[in-house]
N, C-alpha and C positions, 0 to 999 in steps of 0.2 A: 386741451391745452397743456398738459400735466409732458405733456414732449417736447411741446415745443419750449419749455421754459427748461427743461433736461438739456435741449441741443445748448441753449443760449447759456446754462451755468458750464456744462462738460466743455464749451469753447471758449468761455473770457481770458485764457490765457493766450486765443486768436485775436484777440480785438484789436491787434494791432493790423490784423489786415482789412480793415472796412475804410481807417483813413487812405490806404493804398487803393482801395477799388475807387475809393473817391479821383483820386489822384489819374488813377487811370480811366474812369471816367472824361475828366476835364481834358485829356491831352488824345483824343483818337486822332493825333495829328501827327504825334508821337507812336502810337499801340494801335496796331491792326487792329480791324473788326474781329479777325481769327483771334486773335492773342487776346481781345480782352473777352470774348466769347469762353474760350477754354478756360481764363483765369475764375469764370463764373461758373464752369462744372466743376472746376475742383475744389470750390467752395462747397457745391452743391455734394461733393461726394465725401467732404469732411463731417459736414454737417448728419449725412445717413450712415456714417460710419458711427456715432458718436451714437444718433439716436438708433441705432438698429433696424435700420429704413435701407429694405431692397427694391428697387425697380426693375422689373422684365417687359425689357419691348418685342413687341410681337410686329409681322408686316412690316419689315422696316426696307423690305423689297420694291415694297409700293410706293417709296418715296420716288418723288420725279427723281431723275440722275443725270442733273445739268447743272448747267451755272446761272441759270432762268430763277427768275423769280416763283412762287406759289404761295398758297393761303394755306397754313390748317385751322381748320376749325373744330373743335374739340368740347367734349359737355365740362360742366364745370362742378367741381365737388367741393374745394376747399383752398388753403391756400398753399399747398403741396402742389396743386398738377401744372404749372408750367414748370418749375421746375421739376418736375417727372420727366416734361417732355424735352426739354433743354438737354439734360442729362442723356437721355438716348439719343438723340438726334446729332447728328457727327457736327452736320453744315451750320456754320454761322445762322442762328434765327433772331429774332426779336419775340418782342409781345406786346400782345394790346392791353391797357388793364385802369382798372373805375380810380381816376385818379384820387378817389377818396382815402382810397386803401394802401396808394403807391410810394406814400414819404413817410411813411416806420425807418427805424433804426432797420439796416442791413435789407429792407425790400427797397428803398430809393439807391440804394447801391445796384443791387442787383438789376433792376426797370434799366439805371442809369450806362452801366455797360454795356449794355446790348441797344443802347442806343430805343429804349422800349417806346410808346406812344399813352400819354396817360388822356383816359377819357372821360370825359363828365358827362352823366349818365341823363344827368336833366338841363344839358343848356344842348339843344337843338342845331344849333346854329356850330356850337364847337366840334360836334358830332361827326357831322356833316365836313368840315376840313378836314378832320382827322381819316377820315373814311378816303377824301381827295387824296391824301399826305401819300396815304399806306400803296392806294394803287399806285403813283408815280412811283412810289422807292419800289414795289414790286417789279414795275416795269424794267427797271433799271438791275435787278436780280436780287435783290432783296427778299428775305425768305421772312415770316408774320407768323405767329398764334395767336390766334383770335378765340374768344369763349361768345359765341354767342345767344346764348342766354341773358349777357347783361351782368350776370352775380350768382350767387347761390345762397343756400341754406344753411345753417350747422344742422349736423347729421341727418344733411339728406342722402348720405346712403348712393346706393345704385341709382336710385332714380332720377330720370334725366330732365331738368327740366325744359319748357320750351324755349324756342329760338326765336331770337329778334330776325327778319328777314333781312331789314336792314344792312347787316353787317356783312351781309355776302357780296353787298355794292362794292366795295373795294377789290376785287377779286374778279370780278364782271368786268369793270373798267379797264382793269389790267389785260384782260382775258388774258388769266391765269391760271395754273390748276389750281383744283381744289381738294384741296386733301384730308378728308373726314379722319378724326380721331378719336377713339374709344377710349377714355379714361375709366378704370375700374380700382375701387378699394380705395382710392386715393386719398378719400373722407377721412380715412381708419387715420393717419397722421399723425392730426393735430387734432382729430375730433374725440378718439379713443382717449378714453382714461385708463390709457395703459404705457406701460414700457417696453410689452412685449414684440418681439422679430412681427414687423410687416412686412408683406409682400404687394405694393402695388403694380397695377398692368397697364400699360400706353400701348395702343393696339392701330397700327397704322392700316387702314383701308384704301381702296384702291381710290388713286384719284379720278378727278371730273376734269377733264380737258376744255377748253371753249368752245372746240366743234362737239362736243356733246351738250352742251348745255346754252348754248350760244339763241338760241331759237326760244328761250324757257325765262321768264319774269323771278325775279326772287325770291318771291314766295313759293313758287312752285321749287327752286332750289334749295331752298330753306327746308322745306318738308321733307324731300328727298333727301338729307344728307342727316337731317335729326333721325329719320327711320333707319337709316341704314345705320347710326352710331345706337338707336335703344336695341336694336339687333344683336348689334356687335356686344352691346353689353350684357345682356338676356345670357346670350352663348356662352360666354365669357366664363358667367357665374355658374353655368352650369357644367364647366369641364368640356365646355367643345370649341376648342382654339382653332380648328379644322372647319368648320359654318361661319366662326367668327371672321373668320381675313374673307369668306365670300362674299361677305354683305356689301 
């Protein structure tokens, strides 16, 4: 955390811009989905400017290249990787996230412009809408990152952990792609007790179409799309960016 309190003192002479994102939040009637989308990477790239936080996205070929909706879904390390993934990602996205976590100072800004979906991890029933919510605004071309694992660990590191099957229902409904995401070092952030230059990696894999997967239960989706992301990550660490985009 020793960074993230570095970002939040090297920016209180910003703090004039959270009641703005607030602002532009309340009014998407006023401010594109693009415009306030942007206003939130370049938050996002003040913020890694300050803390000496680089991001490389890899695969970013494999993004569908429509005006269609898609899912990615992506392992989760910390509270860095959507915004990793925001950051590299050009198109308008959102995100799904434990509404536990989602009303901090400058992360309900953030959820809030992108128009985000907050989830509650133990009421069943809210789940279950929220999962409804996502494939309708998919359908309609709405782009999603979803962490299906549910949450994470501090300093868990590379390791991936498992996936809720669940969470691929949204994206099934849509019959949407699916587009698996490799988050690497991401942990290093906010988890390192350090200052020093990171470098994290968003590693885009080749999507899953609905006539590929259209025949296949969620679970069996689930599994498939977890292996191909501890793959991606395996390669990753070990300097072969080249096997990583195969997976």
């Amino acid at each position: 955390m020793l960074r993230f309190g570095y970002v939040i003192l090297g920016n209180l002479y910003r703090a004039w811009m959270i009641p703005v994102m607030d602002y532009y939040a309340r009014h998407p009637e006023k401010y594109s989905e693009k415009f306030r989308y942007e206003y939130d990477q370049h938050v996002i790239r003040l913020m890694n400017h300050t803390g000496r936080i680089h991001t490389t996205a890899y695969g970013k070929e494999n993004i569908p290249d429509s005006e269609n909706g898609y899912v990615m879904f992506a392992n989760h390390q910390g509270k860095y990787d959507a915004l990793g993934i925001m950051l590299s990602h050009e198109k308008p996205c959102s995100v799904v996230m434990d509404d536990a976590r989602s009303h901090g100072p400058l992360v309900r800004q953030f959820i809030d412009l992108v128009q985000g979906k907050r989830l509650k991890l133990d009421d069943l029933r809210q789940a279950a809408g929220i999962i409804n919510e996502i494939a309708k605004e998919v359908k309609q071309g709405r782009k999603f990152i979803i962490f299906p694992s549910g949450g994470y660990e501090h300093r868990n590191q590379n390791r991936v952990d498992a996936f809720k099957p669940g969470c691929f229902k949204s994206a099934m409904k849509a019959k949407a792609p699916i587009v698996p995401v490799a988050l690497v070092d991401s942990w290093k952030v906010f988890d390192l007790w350090s200052l020093r230059k990171i470098e994290t990696k968003v590693v885009y894999l080749k999507p899953m179409y609905y006539e590929e997967y259209k025949e296949l239960n969620s679970k069996t989706i689930c599994q498939i799309v977890y292996n191909r992301i501890c793959k991606a990550v395996q390669y990753m660490e070990n300097g072969n960016e080249k096997e990583a985009l195969l997976q």
